[in-house]
RODO-2510 file (C-alpha; in nm, 4 decimals, decimal comma):
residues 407
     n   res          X          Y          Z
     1     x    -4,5795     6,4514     5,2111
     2     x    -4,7332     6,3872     4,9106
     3     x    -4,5752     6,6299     4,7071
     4     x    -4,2109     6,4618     4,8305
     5     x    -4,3639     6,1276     4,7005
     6     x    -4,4374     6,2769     4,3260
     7     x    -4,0533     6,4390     4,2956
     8     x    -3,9295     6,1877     4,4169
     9     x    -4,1212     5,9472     4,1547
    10     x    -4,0636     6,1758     3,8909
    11     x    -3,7037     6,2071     3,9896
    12     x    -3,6650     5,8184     3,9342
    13     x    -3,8516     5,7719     3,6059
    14     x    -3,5933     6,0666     3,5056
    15     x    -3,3147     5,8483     3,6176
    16     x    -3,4591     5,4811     3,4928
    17     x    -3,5951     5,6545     3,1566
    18     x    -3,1880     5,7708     3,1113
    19     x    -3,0675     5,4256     3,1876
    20     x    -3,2715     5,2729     2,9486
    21     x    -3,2009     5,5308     2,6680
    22     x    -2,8199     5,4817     2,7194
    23     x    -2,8618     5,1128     2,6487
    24     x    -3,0636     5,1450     2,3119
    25     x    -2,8145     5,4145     2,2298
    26     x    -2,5143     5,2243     2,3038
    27     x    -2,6510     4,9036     2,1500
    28     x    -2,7436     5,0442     1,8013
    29     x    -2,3844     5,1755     1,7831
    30     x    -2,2576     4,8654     1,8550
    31     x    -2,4474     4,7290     1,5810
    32     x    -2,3741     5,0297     1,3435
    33     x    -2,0285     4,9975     1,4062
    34     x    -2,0264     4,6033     1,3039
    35     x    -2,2686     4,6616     1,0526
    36     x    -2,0509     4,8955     0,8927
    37     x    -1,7442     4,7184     0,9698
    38     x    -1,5209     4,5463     0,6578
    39     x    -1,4797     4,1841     0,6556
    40     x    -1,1406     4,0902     0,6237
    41     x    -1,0526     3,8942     0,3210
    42     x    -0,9465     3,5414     0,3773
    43     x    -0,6258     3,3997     0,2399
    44     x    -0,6325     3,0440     0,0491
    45     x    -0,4892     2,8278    -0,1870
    46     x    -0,6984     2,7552    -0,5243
    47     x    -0,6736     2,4901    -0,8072
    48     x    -0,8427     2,5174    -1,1428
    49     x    -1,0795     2,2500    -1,2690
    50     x    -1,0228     2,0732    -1,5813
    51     x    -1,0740     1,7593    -1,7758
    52     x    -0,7740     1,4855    -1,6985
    53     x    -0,6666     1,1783    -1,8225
    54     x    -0,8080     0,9534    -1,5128
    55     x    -0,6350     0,6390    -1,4170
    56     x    -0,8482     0,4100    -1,1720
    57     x    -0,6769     0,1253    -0,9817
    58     x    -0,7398    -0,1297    -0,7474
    59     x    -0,5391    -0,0478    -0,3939
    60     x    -0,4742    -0,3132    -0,1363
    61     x    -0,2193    -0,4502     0,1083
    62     x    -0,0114    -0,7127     0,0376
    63     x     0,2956    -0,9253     0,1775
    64     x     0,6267    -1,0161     0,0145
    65     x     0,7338    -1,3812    -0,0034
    66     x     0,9942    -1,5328    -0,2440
    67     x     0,9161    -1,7330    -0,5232
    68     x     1,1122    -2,0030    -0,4141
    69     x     1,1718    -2,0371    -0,0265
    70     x     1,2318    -2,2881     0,2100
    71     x     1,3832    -2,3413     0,5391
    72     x     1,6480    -2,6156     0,5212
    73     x     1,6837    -2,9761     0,7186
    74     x     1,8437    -3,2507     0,7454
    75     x     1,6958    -3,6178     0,6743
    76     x     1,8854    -3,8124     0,8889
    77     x     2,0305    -3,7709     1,2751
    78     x     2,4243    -3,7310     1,3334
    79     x     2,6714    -3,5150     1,4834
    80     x     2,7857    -3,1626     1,2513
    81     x     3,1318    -3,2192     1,1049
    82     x     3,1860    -2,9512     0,8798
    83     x     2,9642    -2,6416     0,8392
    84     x     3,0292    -2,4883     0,4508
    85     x     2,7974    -2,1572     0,3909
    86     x     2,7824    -1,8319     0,5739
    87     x     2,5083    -1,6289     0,6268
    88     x     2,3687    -1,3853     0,3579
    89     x     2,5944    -1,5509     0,0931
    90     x     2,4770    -1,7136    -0,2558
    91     x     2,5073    -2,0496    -0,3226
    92     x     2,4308    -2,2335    -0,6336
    93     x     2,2075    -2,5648    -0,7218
    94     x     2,3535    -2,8429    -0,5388
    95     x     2,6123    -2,6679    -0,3388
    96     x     2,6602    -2,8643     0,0029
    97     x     2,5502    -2,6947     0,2460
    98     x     2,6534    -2,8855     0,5538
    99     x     2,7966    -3,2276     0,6542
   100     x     2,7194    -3,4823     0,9166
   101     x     2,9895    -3,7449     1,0751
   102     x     2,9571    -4,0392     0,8062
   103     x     3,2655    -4,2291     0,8957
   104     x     3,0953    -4,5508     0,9720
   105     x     2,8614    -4,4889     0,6518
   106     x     3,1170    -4,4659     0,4547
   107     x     3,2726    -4,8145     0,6061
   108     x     2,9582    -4,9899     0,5374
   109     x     2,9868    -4,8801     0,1703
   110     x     3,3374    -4,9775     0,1256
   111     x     3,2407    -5,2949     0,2524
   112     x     2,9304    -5,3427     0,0515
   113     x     3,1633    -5,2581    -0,2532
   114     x     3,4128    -5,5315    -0,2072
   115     x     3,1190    -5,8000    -0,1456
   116     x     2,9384    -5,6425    -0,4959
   117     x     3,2678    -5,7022    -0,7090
   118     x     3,3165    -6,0454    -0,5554
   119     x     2,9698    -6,1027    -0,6373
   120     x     3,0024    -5,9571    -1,0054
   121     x     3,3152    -6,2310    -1,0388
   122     x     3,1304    -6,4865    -0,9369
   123     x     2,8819    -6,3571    -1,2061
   124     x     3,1343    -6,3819    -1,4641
   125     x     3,2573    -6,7342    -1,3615
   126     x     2,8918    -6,8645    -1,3975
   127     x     2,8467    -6,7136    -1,7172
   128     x     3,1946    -6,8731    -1,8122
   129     x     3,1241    -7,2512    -1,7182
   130     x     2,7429    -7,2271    -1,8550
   131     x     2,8607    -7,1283    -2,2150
   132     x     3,1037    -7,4094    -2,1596
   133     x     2,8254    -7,6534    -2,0923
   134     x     2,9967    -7,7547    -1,7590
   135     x     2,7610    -7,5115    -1,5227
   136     x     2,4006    -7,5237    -1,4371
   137     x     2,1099    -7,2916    -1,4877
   138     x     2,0539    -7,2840    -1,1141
   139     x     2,3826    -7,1655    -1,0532
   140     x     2,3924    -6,9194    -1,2817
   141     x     2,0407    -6,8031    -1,1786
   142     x     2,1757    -6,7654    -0,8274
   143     x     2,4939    -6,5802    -0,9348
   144     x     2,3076    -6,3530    -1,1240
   145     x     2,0838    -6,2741    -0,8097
   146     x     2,3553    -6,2518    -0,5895
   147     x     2,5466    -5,9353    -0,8039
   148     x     2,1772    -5,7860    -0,8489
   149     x     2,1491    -5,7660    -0,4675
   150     x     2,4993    -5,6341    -0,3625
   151     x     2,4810    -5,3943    -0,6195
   152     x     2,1220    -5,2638    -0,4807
   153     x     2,2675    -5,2530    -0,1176
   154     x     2,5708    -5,0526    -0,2740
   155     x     2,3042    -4,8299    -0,4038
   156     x     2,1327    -4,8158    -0,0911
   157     x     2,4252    -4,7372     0,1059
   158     x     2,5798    -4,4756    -0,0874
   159     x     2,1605    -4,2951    -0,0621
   160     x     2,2198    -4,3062     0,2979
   161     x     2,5705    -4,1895     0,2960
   162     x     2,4416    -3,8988     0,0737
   163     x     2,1632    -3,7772     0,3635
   164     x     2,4746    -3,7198     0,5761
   165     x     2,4883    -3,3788     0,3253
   166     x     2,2537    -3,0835     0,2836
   167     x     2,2652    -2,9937    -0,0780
   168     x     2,1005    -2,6498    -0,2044
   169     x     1,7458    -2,7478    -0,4002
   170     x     1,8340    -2,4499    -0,5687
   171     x     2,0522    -2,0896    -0,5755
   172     x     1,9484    -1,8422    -0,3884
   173     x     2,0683    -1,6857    -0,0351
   174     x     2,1317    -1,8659     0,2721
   175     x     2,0442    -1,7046     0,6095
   176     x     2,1854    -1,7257     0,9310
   177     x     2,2981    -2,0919     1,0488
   178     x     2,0895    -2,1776     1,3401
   179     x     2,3171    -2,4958     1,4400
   180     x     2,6659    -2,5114     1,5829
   181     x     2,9467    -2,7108     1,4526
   182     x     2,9424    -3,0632     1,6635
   183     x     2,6278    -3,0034     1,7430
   184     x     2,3698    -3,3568     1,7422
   185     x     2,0653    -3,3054     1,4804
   186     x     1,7755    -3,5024     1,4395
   187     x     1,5786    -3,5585     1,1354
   188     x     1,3714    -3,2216     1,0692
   189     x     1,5993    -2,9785     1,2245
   190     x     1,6387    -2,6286     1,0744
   191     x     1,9401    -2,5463     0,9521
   192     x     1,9264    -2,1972     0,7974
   193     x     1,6186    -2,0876     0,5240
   194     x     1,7213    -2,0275     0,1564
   195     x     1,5664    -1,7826    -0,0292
   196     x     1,5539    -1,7499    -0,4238
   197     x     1,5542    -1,3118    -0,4141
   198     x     1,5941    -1,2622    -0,7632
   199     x     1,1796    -1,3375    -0,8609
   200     x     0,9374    -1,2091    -0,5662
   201     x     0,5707    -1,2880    -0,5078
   202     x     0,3011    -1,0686    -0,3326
   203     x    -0,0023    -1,1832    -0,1780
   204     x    -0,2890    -0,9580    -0,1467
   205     x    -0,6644    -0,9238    -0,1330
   206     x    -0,9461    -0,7625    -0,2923
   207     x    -1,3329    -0,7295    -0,2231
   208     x    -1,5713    -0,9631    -0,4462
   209     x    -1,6966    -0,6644    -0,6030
   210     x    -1,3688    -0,5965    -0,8161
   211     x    -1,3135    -0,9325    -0,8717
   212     x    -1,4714    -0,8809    -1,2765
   213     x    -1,2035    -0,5932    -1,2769
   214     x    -0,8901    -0,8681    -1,2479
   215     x    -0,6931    -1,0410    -1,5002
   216     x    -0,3822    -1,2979    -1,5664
   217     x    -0,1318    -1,1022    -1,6379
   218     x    -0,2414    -0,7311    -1,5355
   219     x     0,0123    -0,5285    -1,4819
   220     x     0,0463    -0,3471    -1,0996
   221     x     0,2638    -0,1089    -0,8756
   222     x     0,3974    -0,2340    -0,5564
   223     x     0,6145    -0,0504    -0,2697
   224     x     0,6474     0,0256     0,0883
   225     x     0,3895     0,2381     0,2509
   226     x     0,6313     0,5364     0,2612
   227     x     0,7455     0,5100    -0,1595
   228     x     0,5648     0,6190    -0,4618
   229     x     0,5043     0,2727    -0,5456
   230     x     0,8859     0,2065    -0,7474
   231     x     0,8522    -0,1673    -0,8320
   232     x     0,6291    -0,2790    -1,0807
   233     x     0,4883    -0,6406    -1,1357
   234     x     0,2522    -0,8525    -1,2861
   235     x    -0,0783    -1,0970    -1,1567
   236     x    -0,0147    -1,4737    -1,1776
   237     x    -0,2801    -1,6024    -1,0028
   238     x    -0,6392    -1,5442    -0,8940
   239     x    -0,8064    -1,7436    -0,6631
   240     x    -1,1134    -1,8959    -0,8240
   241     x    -1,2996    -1,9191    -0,4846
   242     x    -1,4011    -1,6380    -0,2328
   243     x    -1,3782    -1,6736     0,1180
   244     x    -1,7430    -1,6541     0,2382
   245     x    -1,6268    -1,4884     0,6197
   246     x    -1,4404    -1,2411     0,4940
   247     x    -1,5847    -1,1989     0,0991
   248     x    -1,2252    -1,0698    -0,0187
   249     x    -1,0780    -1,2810    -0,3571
   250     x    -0,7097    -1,3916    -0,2836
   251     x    -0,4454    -1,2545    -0,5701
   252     x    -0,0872    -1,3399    -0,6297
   253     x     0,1836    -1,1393    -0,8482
   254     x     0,4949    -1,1580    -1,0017
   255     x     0,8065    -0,8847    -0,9452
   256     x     1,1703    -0,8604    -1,0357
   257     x     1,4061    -0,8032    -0,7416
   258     x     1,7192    -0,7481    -0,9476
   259     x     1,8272    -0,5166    -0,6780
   260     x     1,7026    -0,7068    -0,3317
   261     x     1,5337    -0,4291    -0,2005
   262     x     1,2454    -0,6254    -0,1359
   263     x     1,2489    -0,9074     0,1579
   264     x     1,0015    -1,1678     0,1916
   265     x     0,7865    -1,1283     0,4552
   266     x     0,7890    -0,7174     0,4089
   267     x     0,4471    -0,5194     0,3995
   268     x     0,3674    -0,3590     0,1111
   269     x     0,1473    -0,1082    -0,1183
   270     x    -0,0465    -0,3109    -0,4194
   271     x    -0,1836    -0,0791    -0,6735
   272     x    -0,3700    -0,2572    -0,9874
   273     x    -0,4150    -0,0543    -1,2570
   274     x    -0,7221    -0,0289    -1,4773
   275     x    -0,7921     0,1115    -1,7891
   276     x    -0,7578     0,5299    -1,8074
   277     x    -1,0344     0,7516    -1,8747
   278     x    -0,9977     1,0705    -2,0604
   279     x    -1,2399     1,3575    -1,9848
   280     x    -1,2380     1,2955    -1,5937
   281     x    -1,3163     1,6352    -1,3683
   282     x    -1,1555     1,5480    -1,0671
   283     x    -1,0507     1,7784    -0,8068
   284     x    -0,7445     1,7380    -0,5113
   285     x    -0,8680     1,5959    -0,1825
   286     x    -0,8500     1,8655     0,0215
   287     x    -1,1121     2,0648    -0,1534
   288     x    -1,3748     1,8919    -0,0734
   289     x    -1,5506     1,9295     0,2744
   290     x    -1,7999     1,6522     0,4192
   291     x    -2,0665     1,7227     0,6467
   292     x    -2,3967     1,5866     0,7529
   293     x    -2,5877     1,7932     0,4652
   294     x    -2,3145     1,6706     0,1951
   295     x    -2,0248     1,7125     0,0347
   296     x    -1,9188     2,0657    -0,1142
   297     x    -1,6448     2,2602    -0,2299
   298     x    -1,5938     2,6294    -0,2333
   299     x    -1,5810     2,8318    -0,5925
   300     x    -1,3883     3,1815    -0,6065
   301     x    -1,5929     3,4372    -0,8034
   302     x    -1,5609     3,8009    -0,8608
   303     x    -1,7105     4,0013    -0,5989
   304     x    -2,0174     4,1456    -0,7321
   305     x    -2,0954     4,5378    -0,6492
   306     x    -2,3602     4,4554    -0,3621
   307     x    -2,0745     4,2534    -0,2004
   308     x    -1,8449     4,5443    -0,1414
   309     x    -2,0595     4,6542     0,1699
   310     x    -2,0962     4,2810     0,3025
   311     x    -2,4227     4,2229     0,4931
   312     x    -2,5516     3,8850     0,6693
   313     x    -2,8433     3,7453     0,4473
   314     x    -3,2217     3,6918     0,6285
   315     x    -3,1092     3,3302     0,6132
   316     x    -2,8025     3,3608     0,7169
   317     x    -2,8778     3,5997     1,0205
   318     x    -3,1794     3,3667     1,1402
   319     x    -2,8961     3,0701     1,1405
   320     x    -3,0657     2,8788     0,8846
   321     x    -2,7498     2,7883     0,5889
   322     x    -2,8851     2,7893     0,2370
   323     x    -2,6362     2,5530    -0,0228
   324     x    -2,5116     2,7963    -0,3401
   325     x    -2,6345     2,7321    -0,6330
   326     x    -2,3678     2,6405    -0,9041
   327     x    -2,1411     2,8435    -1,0081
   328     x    -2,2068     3,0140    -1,2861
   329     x    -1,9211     3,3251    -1,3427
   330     x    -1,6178     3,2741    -1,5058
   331     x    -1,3680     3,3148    -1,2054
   332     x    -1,0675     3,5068    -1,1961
   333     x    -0,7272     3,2927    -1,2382
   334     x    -0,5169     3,5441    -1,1150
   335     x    -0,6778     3,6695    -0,8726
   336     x    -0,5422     3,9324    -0,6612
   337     x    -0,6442     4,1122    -0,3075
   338     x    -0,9072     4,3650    -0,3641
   339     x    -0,8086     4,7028    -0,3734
   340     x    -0,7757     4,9522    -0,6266
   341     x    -0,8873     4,8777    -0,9624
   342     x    -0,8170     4,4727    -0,9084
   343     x    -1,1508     4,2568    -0,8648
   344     x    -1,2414     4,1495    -0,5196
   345     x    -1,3274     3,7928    -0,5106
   346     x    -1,5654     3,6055    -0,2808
   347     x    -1,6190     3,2219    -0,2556
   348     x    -1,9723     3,0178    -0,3477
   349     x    -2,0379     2,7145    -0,1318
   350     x    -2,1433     2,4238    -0,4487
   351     x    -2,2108     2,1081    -0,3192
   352     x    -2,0839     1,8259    -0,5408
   353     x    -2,1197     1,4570    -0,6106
   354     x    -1,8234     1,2920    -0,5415
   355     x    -1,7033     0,9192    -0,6944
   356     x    -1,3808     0,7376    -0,7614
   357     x    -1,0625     0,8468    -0,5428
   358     x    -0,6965     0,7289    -0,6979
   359     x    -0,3740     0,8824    -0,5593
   360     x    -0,5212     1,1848    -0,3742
   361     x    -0,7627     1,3019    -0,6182
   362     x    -1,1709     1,2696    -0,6214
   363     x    -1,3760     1,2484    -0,8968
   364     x    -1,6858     1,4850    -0,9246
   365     x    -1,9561     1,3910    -1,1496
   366     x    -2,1604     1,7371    -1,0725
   367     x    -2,1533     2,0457    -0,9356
   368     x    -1,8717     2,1756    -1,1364
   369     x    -1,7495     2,2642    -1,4937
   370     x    -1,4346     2,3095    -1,6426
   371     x    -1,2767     2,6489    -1,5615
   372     x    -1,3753     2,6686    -1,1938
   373     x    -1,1601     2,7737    -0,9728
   374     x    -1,2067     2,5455    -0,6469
   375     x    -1,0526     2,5988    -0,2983
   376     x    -0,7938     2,3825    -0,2079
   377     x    -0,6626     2,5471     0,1446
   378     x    -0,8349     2,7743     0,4432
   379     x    -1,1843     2,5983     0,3793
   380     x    -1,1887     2,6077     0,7814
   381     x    -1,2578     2,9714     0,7591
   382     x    -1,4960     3,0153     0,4950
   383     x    -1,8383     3,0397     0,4403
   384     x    -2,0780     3,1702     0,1447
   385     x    -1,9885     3,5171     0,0365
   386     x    -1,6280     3,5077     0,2236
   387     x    -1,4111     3,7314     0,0270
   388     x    -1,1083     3,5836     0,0253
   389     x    -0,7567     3,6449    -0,1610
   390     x    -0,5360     3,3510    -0,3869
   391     x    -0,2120     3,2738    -0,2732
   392     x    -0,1009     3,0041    -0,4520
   393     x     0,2652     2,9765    -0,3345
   394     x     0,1802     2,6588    -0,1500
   395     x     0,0291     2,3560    -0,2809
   396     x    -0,1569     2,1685     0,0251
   397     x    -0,1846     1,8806    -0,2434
   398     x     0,2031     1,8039    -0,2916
   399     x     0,4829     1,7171    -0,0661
   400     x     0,6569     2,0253     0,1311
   401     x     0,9969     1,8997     0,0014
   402     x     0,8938     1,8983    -0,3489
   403     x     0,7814     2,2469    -0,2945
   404     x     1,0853     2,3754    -0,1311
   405     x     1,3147     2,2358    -0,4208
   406     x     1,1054     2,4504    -0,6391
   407     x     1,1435     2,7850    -0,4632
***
C-alpha cells in the first residue's frame, strides 16, 4: 500500500513539475519573441522651426451697426394717402418718404394766407396815412401787430402741414414698409428703418488688461466667423470707463461698405493688430500636446545605432515617463523610411514653454532652436524613442481645399 502511495506521488510531481516547466518555457518565448520583435515605424507630418516675422493682435467679437440708422415715424396722427419708397431702394436727403391726408391742413393755410395779406394791406394803409400826418401811432402800432401775427400763424400752419410728410434725415436705404396705404397712424409709429450702408461701425470688447495696447485710429481686420477676415477698418472710439461686472473696455470702429456685404446687426470677427516682432519661434498648433505634466512637442532625430534593436527603458518598463531632454541633433529634413542606407529617425518628447497664440500659431519661448524639426500630425501615437517616418504630403495646419488645389 505504501509503495502505491510513493508512485503514485512521484507520478504527480512528474506531471505538476511538466506543467510548470511548459509555462516558464512558453512564457520566455513569448517574451523573446516581443523582445525581439521590430517596432513599426510611425507615419507623421513634420514642420521645421524657424525664426518668423510675428504679428500679435487683439481678437474679439463684435456686432455691425450703421453709422447712421434710424427707424422712421411720423410726428403727427392721420390717415396714409400716398406711400412713395419701396423697400431696399436708396433715397436721398429730404426725399418724402410718405404722406398723410392734409386736405383740411392745407384749408387752414389757405385761409390763414388770405387773412395775412389783408393784414399786410392794412399794414401798408397805416404806414400810408401816418407819413401823411392823418393816422395815429396806435393804429399803426396795431396794424403792425396784426401782419406780425397772421404771418406767424401762416408759419405755424404751413409747420404743421409739413408733419403730414416723412422726409429722409438723410440717404441711405429704406427697408420694408411696415404700414399699409389708408392705414390710421399715430404719432411714433414705425414706418420702415433707414440705414446709411455706405460707412459701418463695429462694437466690440476687450479685457482691461489690453486696454494700454489700444489706440485712436489703429488699424483692424473684421469679417464673418467663416472669412479670413476681408474688411479692414479703423478704431474711433474707446470707452474711457470699464465696466466693473464684467472688467471688459468697450471699443468702436470705423469700415467702408462700398460693396454692402456687411448688414448692421451681423456678428462678426475683430482682429486688432499690434506691432510685429521679428525673430519669433513659433510653431503650428497642432504640435503641441497639453497634459497634466506640461506642454511638449515631439522632435524627429536620427535614429542612433542602439535604437535599431528598440528596447523599453528601466523607466519606461516600471511605467514611470521621464521628459527628453532638448534636442540636441541636427534632424534630418528629408527624412525618409528606414531601410537601406537611408537614416532611421525616431522622435524626442521636449517639453516647451508656450506664450502668445495669433492665427493658429503658438509662440515657444524654450525648448526649441531653430532647425528642429517638430511633429505636426500622428502625436496620438507617439511616445519617446518612436521611430517614425515624414510624410509631408498633408499639412494638418492648412485648409484641405487649399491643399487639393495644390496637388
Amino acid at each position: 500500500m505504501i509503495k502505491r502511495f510513493i508512485i503514485a506521488f512521484i507520478l504527480l510531481a512528474l506531471v505538476v513539475g511538466g506543467l510548470v516547466g511548459f509555462n516558464i518555457f512558453r512564457d520566455n518565448a513569448i517574451k523573446q519573441f516581443f523582445a525581439n520583435m521590430p517596432v513599426q515605424p510611425v507615419t507623421v507630418s513634420t514642420t521645421t522651426v524657424k525664426p518668423i516675422t510675428w504679428k500679435p493682435g487683439i481678437e474679439a467679437i463684435g456686432t455691425v451697426s450703421a453709422a447712421r440708422g434710424v427707424d422712421l415715424t411720423v410726428e403727427t396722427s392721420g390717415v396714409i394717402k400716398d406711400i412713395r419708397f419701396h423697400s431696399n431702394e436708396k433715397v436721398e436727403q429730404g426725399a418724402v418718404l410718405l404722406q398723410l391726408d392734409d386736405g383740411v391742413e392745407k384749408a387752414d393755410l389757405d385761409a390763414t394766407k388770405a387773412q395775412a395779406a389783408l393784414d399786410q394791406t392794412a399794414l401798408a394803409r397805416a404806414i400810408e396815412l401816418k407819413d401823411r400826418g392823418v393816422g395815429s401811432q396806435v393804429t399803426l402800432d396795431v396794424a403792425r401787430a396784426t401782419a406780425t401775427a397772421s404771418e406767424a400763424q401762416v408759419n405755424k400752419l404751413q409747420a404743421v402741414l409739413d408733419q403730414k410728410q416723412l422726409r429722409a434725415p438723410f440717404s441711405g436705404t429704406v427697408g420694408i414698409p411696415r404700414v399699409d396705404l389708408g392705414q390710421y397712424l399715430s404719432p411714433g409709429t414705425t414706418v420702415a428703418t433707414l440705414q446709411d450702408l455706405e460707412t459701418m461701425r463695429v462694437d466690440f470688447s476687450v479685457p482691461e488688461q489690453q486696454l494700454n495696447l489700444l489706440r485712436i485710429g489703429q488699424k483692424l481686420h473684421l469679417g464673418p466667423a467663416d472669412s479670413n477676415l476681408p474688411f479692414r477698418g479703423m478704431i474711433r472710439g474707446i470707452d474711457p470707463k470699464i465696466d466693473p461686472v464684467t472688467r471688459l473696455v468697450a471699443v468702436r470702429a470705423e469700415v467702408a461698405n462700398p460693396e454692402g456685404k456687411l448688414s448692421p446687426g451681423q456678428f462678426v470677427q475683430v482682429r486688432v493688430e499690434l506691432p510685429a516682432e521679428d525673430g519669433v519661434l513659433a510653431l503650428p498648433q497642432t504640435a503641441l500636446v497639453t497634459s497634466l505634466y506640461g506642454d511638449y512637442v515631439y522632435v524627429v532625430r536620427p535614429a542612433k545605432p542602439a535604437d535599431d534593436a528598440p528596447a523599453a527603458a528601466p523607466e519606461e518598463a516600471k511605467g514611470e515617463a521621464k521628459p527628453a531632454e532638448g534636442a540636441d541633433a541636427k534632424p534630418a529634413d528629408d527624412a525618409k523610411p528606414a531601410g537601406g542606407d537611408e537614416p532611421a529617425l525616431t522622435v524626442a518628447q521636449i517639453f516647451v514653454k508656450p506664450g502668445r497664440r495669433s492665427e493658429g500659431l503658438v509662440e515657444v519661448g524654450q525648448g526649441i532652436k531653430p532647425g528642429d524639426q517638430v511633429v505636426t500630425a500622428g502625436q496620438n501615437r507617439l511616445s519617446n524613442g518612436t521611430p517614425v517616418v515624414v510624410d509631408n504630403t498633408i499639412d494638418p495646419t492648412r485648409p484641405a481645399n487649399q491643399q487639393a488645389a495644390q496637388r
